[in-house]
C-alpha positions in Angstrom: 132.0 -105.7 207.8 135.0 -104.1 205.9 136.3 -106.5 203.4 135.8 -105.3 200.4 138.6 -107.8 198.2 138.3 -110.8 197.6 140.6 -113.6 198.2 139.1 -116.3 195.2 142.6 -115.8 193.6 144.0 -117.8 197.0 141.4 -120.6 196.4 142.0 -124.1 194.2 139.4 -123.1 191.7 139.2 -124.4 188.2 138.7 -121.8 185.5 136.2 -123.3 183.5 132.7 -125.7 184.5 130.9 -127.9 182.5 127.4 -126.8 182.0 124.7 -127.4 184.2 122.3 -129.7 182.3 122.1 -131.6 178.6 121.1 -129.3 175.9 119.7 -125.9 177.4 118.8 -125.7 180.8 114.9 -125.7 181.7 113.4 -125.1 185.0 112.4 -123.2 187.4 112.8 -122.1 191.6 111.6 -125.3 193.5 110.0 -124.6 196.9 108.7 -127.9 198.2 109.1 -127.1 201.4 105.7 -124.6 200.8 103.5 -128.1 200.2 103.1 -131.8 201.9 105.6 -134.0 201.6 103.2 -136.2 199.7 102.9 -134.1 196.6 106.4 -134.1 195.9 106.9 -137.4 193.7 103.5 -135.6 191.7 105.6 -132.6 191.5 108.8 -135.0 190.0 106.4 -136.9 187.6 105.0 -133.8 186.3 108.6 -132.2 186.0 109.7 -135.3 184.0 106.8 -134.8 181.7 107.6 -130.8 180.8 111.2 -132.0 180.4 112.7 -129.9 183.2 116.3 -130.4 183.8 117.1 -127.7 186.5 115.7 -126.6 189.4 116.9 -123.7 192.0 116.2 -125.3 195.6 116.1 -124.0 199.3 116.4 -120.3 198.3 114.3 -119.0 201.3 114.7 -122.2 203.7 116.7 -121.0 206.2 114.5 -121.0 208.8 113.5 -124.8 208.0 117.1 -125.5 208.4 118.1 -124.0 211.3 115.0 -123.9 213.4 116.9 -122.0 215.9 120.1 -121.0 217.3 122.4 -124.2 216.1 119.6 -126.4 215.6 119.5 -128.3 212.3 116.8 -130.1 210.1 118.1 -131.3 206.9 115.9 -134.6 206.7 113.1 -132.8 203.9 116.0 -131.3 202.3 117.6 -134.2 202.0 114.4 -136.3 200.6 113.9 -134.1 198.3 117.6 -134.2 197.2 117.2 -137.8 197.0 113.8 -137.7 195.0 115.5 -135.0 192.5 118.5 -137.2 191.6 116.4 -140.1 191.0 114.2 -138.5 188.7 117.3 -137.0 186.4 116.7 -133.2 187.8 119.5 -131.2 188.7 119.3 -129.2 191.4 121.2 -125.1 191.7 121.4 -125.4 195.7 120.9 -122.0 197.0 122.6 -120.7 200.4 119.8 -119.6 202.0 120.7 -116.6 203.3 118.3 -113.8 201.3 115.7 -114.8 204.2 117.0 -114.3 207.7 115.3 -116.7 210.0 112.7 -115.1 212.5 114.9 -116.4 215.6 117.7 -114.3 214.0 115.9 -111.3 213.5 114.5 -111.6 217.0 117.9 -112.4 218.4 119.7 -110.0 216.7 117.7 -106.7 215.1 120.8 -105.0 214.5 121.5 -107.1 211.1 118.8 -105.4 209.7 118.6 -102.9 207.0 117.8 -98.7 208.4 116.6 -96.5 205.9 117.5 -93.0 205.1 114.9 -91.7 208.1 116.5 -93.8 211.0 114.0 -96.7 210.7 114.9 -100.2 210.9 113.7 -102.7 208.5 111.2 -105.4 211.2 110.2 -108.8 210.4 108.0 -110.5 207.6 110.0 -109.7 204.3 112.9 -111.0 203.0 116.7 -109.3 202.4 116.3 -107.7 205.5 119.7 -107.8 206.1 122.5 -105.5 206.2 125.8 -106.1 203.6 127.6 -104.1 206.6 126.7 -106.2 209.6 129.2 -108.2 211.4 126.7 -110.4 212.9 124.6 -111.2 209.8 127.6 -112.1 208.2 129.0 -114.9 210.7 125.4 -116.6 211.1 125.1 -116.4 207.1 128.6 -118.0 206.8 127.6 -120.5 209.1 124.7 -122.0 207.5 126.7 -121.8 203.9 129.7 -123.9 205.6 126.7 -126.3 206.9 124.9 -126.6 203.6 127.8 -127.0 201.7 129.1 -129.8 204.2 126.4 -131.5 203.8 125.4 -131.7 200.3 128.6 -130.3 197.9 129.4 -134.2 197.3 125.4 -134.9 196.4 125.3 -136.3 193.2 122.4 -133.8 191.7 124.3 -131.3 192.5 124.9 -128.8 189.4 125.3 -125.3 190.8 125.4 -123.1 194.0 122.6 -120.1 193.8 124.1 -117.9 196.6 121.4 -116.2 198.2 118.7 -114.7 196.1 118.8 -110.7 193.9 121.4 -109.5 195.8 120.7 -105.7 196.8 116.7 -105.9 195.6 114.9 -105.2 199.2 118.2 -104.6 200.7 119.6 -102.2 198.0 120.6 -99.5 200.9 121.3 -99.1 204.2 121.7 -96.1 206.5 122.7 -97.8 209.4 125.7 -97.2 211.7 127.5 -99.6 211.3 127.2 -99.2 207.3 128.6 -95.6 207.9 131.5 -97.1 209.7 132.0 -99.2 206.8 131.2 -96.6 204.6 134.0 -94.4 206.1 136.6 -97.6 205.9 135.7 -97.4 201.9 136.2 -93.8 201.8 139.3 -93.7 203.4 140.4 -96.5 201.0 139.4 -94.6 198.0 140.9 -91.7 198.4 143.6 -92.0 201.0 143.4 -88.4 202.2 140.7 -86.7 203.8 141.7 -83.6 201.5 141.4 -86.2 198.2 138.0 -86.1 199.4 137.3 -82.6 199.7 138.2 -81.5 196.2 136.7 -84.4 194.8 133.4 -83.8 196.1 133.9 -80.1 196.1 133.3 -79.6 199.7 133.3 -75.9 199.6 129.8 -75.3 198.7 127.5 -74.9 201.7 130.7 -75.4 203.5 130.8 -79.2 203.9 134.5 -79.6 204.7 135.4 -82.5 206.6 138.7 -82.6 208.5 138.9 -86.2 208.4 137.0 -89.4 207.7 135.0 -89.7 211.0 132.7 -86.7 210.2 131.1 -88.2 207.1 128.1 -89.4 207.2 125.9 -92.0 204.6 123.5 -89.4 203.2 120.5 -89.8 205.6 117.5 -87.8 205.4 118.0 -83.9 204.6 116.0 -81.5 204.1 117.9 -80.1 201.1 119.8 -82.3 198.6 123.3 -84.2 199.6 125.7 -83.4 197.9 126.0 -85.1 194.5 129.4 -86.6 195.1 128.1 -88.5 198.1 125.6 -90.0 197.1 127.6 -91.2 193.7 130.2 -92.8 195.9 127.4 -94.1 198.5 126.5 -95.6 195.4 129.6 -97.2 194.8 130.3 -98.0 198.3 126.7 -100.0 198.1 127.5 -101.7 195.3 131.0 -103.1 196.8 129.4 -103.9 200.4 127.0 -106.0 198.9 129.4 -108.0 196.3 131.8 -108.2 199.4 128.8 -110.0 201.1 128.1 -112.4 197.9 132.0 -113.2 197.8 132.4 -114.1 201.3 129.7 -116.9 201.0 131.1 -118.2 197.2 135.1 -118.0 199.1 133.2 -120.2 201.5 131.4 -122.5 198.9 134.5 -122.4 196.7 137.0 -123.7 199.8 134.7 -127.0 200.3 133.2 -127.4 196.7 135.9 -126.5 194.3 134.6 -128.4 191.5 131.1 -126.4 191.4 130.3 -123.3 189.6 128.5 -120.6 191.5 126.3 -117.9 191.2 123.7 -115.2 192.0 120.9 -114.5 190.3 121.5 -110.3 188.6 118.3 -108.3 188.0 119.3 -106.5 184.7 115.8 -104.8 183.8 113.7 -102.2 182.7 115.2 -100.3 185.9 118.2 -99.3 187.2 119.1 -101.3 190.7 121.8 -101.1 193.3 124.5 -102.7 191.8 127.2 -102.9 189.5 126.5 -105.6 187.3 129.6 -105.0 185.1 131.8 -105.8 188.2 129.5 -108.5 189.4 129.9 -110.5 185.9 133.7 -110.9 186.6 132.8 -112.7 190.2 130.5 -115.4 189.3 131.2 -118.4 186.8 127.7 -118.3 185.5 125.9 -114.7 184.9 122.6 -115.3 185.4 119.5 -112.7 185.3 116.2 -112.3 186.7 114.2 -110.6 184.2 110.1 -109.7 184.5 108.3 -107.9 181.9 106.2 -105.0 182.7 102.4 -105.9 181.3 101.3 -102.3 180.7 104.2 -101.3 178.4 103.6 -101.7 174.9 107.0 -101.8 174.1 108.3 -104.4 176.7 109.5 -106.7 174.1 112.0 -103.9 173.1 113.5 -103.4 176.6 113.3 -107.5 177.2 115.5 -107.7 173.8 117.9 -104.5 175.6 118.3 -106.1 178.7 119.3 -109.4 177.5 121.8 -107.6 175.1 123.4 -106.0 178.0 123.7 -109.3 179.9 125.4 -110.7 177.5 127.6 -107.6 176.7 128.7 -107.9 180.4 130.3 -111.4 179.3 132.2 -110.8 176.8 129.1 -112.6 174.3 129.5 -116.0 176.0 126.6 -117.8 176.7 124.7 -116.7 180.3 121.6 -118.4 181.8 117.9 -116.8 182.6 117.3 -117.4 185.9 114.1 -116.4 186.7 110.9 -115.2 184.5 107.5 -115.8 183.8 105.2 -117.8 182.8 102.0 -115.3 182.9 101.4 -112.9 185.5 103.5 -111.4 187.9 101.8 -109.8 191.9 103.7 -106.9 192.4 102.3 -104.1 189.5 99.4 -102.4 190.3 97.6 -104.6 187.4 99.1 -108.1 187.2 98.4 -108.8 183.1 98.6 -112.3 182.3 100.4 -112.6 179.0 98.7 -113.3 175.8 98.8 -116.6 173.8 102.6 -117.8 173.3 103.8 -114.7 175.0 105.5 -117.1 177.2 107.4 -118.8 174.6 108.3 -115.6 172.6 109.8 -114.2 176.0 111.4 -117.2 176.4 113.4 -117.5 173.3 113.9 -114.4 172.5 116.7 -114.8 175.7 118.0 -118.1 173.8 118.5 -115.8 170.8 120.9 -113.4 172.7 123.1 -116.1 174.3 120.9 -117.8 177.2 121.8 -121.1 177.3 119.3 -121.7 180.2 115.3 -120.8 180.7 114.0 -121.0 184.2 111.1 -119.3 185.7 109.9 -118.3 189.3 108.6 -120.6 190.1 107.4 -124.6 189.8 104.3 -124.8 191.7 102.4 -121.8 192.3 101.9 -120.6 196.0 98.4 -120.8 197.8 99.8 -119.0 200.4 102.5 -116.0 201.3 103.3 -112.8 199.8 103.6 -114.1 195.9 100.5 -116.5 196.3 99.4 -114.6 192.7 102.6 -114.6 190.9 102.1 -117.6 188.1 104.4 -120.4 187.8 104.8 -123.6 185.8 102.8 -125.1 187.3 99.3 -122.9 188.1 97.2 -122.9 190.8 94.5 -124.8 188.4 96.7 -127.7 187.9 98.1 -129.9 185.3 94.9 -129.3 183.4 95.4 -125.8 182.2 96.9 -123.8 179.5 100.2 -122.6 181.5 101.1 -126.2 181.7 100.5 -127.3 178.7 102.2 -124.2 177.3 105.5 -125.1 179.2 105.1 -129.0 178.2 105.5 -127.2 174.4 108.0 -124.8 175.6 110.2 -128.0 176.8 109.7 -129.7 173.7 110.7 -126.5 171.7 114.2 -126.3 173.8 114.7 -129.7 173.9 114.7 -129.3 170.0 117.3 -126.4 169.9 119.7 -128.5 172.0 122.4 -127.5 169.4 121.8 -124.0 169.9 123.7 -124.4 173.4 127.5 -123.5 173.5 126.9 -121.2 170.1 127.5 -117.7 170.5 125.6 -114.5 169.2 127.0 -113.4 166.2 129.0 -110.0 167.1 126.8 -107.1 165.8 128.7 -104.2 163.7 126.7 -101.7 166.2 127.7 -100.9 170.0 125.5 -99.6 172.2 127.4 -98.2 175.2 125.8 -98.1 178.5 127.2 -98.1 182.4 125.7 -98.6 185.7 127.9 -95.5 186.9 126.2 -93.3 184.4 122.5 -94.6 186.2 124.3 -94.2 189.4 125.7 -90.4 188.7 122.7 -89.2 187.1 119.7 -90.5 189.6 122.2 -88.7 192.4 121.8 -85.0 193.4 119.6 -82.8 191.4 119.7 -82.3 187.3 117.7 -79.7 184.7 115.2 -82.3 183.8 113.9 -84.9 185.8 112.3 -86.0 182.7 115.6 -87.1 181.7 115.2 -91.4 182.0 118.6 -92.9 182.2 117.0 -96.3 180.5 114.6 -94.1 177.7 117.4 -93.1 175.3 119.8 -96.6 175.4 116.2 -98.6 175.0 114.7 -96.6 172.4 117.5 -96.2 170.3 118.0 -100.0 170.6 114.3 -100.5 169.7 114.8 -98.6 166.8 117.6 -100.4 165.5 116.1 -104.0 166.2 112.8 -102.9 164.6 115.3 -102.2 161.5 116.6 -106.2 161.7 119.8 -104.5 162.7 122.1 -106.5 165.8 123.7 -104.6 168.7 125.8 -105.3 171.1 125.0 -103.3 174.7 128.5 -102.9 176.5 130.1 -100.8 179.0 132.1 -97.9 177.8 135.6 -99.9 179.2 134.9 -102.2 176.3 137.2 -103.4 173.6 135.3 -101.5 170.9 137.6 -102.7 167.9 135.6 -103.9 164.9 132.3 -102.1 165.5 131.0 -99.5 162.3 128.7 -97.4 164.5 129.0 -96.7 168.3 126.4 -95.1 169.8 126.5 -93.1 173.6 123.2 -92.5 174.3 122.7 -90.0 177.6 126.4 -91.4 178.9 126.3 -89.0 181.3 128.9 -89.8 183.1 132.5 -90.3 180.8 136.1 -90.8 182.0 139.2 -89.1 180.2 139.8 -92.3 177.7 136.5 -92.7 175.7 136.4 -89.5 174.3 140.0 -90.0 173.2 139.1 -93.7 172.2 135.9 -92.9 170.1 138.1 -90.5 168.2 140.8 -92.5 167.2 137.6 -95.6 166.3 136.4 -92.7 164.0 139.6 -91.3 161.8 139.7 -95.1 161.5 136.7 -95.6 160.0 133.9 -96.0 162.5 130.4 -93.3 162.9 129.9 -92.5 166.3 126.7 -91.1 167.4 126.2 -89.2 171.0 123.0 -87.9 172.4 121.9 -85.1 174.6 123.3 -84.8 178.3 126.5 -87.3 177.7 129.7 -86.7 178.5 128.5 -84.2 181.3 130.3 -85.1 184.2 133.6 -86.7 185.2 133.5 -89.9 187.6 133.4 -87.6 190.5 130.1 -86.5 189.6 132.1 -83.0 189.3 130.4 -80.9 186.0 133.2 -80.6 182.9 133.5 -76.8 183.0 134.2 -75.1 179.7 130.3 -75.7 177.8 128.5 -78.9 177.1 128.3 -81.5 176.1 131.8 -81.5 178.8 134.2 -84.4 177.8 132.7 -84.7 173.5 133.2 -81.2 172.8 135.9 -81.4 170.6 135.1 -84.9 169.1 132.1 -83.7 168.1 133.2 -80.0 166.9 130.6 -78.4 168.8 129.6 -76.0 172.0 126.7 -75.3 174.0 126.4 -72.9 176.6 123.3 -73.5 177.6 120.7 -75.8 178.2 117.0 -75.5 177.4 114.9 -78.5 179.1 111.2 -79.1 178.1 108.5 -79.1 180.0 106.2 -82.0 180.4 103.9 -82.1 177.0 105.7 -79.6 175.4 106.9 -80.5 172.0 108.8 -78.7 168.9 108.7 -79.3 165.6 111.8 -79.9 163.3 112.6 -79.0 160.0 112.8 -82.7 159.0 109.1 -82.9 159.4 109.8 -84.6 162.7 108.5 -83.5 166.6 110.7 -83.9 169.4 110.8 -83.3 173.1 112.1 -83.4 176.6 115.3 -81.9 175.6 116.8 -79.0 173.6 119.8 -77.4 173.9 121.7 -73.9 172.7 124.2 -75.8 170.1 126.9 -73.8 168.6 128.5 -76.2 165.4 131.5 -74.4 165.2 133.0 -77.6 163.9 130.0 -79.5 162.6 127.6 -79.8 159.8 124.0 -78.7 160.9 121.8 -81.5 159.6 118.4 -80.7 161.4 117.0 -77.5 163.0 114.0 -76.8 166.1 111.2 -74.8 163.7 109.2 -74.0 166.2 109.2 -72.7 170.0 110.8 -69.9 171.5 114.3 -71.9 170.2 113.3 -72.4 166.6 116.2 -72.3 164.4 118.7 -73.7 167.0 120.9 -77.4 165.8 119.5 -80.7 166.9 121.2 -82.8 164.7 125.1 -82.3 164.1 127.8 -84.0 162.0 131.7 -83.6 162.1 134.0 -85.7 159.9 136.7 -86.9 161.3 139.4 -89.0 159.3 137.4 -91.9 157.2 134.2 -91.7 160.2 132.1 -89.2 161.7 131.1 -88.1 165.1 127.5 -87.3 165.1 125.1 -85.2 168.0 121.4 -85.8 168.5 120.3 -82.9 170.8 116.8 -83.1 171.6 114.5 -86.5 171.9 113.3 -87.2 168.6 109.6 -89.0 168.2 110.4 -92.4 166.6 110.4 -91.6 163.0 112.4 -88.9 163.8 115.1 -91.3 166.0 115.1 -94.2 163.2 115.9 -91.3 160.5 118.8 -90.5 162.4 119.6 -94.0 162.8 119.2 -94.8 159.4 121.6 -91.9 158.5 124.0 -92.9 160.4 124.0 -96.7 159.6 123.9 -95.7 155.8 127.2 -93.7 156.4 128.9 -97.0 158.1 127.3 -99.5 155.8 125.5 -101.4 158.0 122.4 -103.4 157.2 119.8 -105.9 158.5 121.5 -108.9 160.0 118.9 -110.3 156.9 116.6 -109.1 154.7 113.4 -108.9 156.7 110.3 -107.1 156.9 110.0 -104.5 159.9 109.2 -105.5 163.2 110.9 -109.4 163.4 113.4 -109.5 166.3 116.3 -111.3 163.8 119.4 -112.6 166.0 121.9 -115.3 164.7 124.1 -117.5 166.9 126.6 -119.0 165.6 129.2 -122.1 166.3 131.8 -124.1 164.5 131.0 -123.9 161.4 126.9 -123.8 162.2 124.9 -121.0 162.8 121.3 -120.6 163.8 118.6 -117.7 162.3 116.4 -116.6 165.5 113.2 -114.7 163.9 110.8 -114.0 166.2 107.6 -112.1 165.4 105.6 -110.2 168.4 103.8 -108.6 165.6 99.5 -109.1 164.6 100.8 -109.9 161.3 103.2 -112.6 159.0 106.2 -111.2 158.4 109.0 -112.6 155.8 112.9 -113.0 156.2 115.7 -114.2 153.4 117.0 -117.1 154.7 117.8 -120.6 153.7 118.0 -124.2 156.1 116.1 -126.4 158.1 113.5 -125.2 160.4 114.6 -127.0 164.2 111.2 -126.4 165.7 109.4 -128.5 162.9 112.0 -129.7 160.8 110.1 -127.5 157.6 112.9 -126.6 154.9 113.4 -122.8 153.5 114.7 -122.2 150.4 115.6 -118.3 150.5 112.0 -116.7 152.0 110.9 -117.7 155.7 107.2 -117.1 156.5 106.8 -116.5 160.5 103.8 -116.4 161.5 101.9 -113.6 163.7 103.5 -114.3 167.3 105.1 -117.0 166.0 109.2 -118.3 166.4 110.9 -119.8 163.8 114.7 -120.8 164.1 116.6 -121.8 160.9 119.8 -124.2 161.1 121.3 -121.7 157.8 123.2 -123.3 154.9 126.5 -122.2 155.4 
């Protein structure tokens, strides 16, 4: 498939939906279809009892539905339908389409995915499907027109799901027909074979094409593609598979006008296929997956990143969680359950940054089938159990923040830029370190700035940065022309920007900025470096701020710049790690080597003292503090993942136990406390 635009604009869609349940939404993915027919009022009863309000249904049914070519089943799926409604659930009606039936498959292997080695994707998964195929994309159309036909008039209906994370197992293909459709994209994106050729820079190895046809998706090789390539194979992935998700909500949206849609994002602790900036601007709800990862100590700090960024990619309006948790998930190599109220800290730490909906994968746990170990509301052990009796407080506890819903998080006075293209640019073709994370900078500098009590807003660099006191570009690799321009103009204004090693780097060909690092912040920063001195894996240096840091150093010439820390140690001792130019009423700041913590929140803390920025309260170290705020209400999240009480300044009435504060709020070790403030 080709079609890359979309046509909603042609389509009589409102502009704005009503939200999906009362209060904020609770739920979870509901597979009955997995268990007899005669569990399902049990399943309802017990729903009614942990106050669920939402449920995501028919995600992988496809096969149940159409049993084979043309052949339709809806009587369970209408039951269930049926029993949902009556019990005061509504349902997020998926298209089922991330699960290819096996008649399909069988019928058709072609719509499957081929990997970079020439092998097709077989049978037993799920997203085996190609975003390119022609044929995958008619049957899928076909069962969405058929399930929307059948229940978009359904009274408990709240939401379409369509399909199920989008580019996860079927993140890229190599098939092709995807490099037909890959060449379509090309020639759309740069018009003229010779476009092409300078962009990517051809000449080296001599790959010059002399038009379109000869290029290929970048298959197995036994040297490195070329880095262009795979940037805009990148690209191109990202578009074939949001042309594949508009095609089925055009469909949805041409039957069911009056009902928002959506697909479920996976903004997490690593990069994925797509661009989730563009994919906010195609669905009327954003909604993310998000699974923490048990052995990481800090995974509270990347769970309070990623649902920064989500709501960065919306402009701060409220989003929902689609799926999470409860305890363990069965795909790391050691499932950890979570500790005690874990579950509930996860939880509302996503209501603090704008989710106005908390579901989890999935209801009833599977005894059967590839995620028979992943937990769910509902445990393999039963009603009787401390997972259910955990989510029957967790429903209480959101049923209790109802006013919370429709509120927005308070805009923070710190930006945190960060873009999928960056991910994308710097994961494709070869670089001086591959000890260089794309998520280890933009998460521990976050960290570091939420351990502080400090709010920050995670946006892409195209983002109206107005208003903000400190913008920081960590490892930004990838820059266009405007943002150097931009942050310079924010700074004479006012504003401290900080940048951090290997940003600015290349331009949005993937082409290096010739002329000395770091390439497009040279002069906004008033400094030059010619060269670049990667560490190796356990090496460290020392710094004359009594500091260590690694990974990363670099041969800094301030021409420009105030030298405000120096390597001491190592063959580069005495060389700039810490720059700062002043420009107008701000300053423009370079952090040049990974710092160890204390030596990151030093440089924070410098840089936050120049812009005046404090705590969004007063609060001891290590509460996660985030306020939402309405017309004329606003609401204190502190939440404490710490073994100890911690204190905040804050006045109002507790809503989880209706306790009243007067100035100093005690939270308790792994407990969450949320304050209706005296305004």
């Amino acid at each position: 498939m080709n079609d890359f635009s979309s046509h909603a604009a042609d389509l009589p869609a409102p502009t704005r939906f009503g939200w999906i349940a009362d209060g904020i939404a609770f739920g979870a993915d509901y597979n009955p279809e997995q268990w007899p027919e005669e569990l399902w009022p049990e399943d309802i009863a017990l729903m009614q009892l942990a106050g669920v309000t939402s449920v995501s249904l028919g995600i992988f049914s496809w096969g149940l539905l159409e049993t084979a070519d043309g052949v339709w089943d809806w009587g369970w799926l209408d039951r269930i339908m049926d029993l949902l409604h009556a019990g005061g659930i509504g349902v997020n009606l998926a298209t089922p389409t991330a699960a290819p039936p096996i008649w399909l498959l069988r019928a058709h292997p072609e719509i499957a995915t081929v990997d970079a080695d020439g092998h097709r994707t077989a049978q037993g998964g799920r997203l085996a499907w190609s975003p390119s195929s022609a044929v995958f994309r008619r049957y899928a159309l076909r069962v969405v027109r058929a399930v929307a036909e059948r229940y978009g008039s359904h009274p408990a209906l709240r939401m379409w799901h369509v399909s199920n994370e989008i580019g996860n197992e079927n993140g890229r293909c190599y098939s092709e027909e995807t490099g037909a459709a890959f060449r379509v994209w090309l020639a759309e994106r740069f018009g003229d074979v010779s476009r092409l050729n300078a962009a990517w820079g051809t000449a080296f190895w001599g790959h010059h094409y002399t038009s379109f046809d000869q290029v290929e998706p970048p298959r197995g090789a036994r040297t490195g593609h070329n880095p262009g390539l795979l940037l805009d194979f990148e690209r191109f992935t990202s578009d074939a598979l949001i042309a594949h998700y508009r095609a089925e909500r055009d469909e949805l949206r041409r039957i069911t006008p009056g009902i928002p849609i959506t697909t479920n994002f996976m903004v997490m602790n690593t990069p994925g296929a797509t661009d989730h900036e563009v994919w906010a601007r195609e669905v009327d709800i954003v909604a993310n997956d998000h699974y923490t990862i048990g052995a990481d100590p800090f995974r509270h700090s990347e769970l309070a990143f990623s649902a920064d960024r989500v709501r960065g990619l919306v402009d701060g309006r409220p989003w929902m969680l689609m799926e999470h948790s409860t305890a363990a998930v069965n795909w790391q190599g050691v499932n950890r359950a979570k500790s005690a109220g874990e579950m509930a800290r996860d939880s509302l730490a996503h209501v603090a940054r704008g989710s106005d909906g908390i579901l989890f994968f999935q209801w009833r746990a599977s005894s059967a089938g590839a995620e028979q170990y992943h937990s769910a509301m509902l445990p393999h052990a039963g009603a009787d159990s401390t997972i259910f009796r955990d989510v029957e407080r967790l429903g209480a506890t959101l049923k209790a923040l109802a006013p919370v819903r429709g509120t927005r998080v308070e805009k923070a006075r710190v930006a945190l830029l960060f873009d999928h293209d960056m991910v994308a640019a710097l994961r494709s073709g070869r670089k001086p370190s591959d000890l260089v994370d794309p998520m280890d900078m933009p998460i521990a500098v976050h960290r570091a700035l939420t351990l502080r009590g400090v709010a920050v807003d995670v946006l892409p660099s195209s983002a109206d940065l107005d208003g903000y006191a400190v913008v920081i570009v960590p490892t930004l690799y990838l820059v266009d022309d405007a943002l150097p321009a931009r942050l310079e103009r924010l700074a004479h204004d006012g504003a401290h920007v900080l940048v951090t090693y290997l940003s600015g780097i290349v331009d949005p060909e993937n082409r290096v900025r010739t002329g000395g690092y770091p390439g497009a912040f040279r002069d906004l920063l008033g400094i030059r470096v010619d060269e670049f001195f990667p560490l190796m894996p356990g090496e460290s240096v020392t710094l004359d701020t009594g500091h260590s840091a690694s990974v990363w150093l670099e041969n800094v010439d301030a021409h420009d710049a105030e030298v405000r820390a120096r390597a001491t140690s190592g063959e580069r001792a005495g060389v700039p790690v810490f720059t700062r130019r002043t420009i107008g009423r701000g300053t423009a700041s370079y952090l040049a080597t990974r710092p160890d913590p204390e030596g990151l929140d030093a440089v924070l803390a410098e840089v936050l003292a120049a812009a005046g920025v404090v705590p969004v309260v007063a609060s001891e170290p290590g509460l996660d503090v985030v306020r939402r705020v309405g017309e004329g209400r606003s609401y204190l999240f502190l939440i404490n993942h710490t073994d100890a009480e911690r204190t905040a300044s804050a006045s109002g009435r507790d809503l989880l136990t209706g306790e009243r504060h007067d100035g100093t709020v005690r939270v308790a070790s792994g407990a969450v406390v949320v304050v209706e403030e005296e305004r």
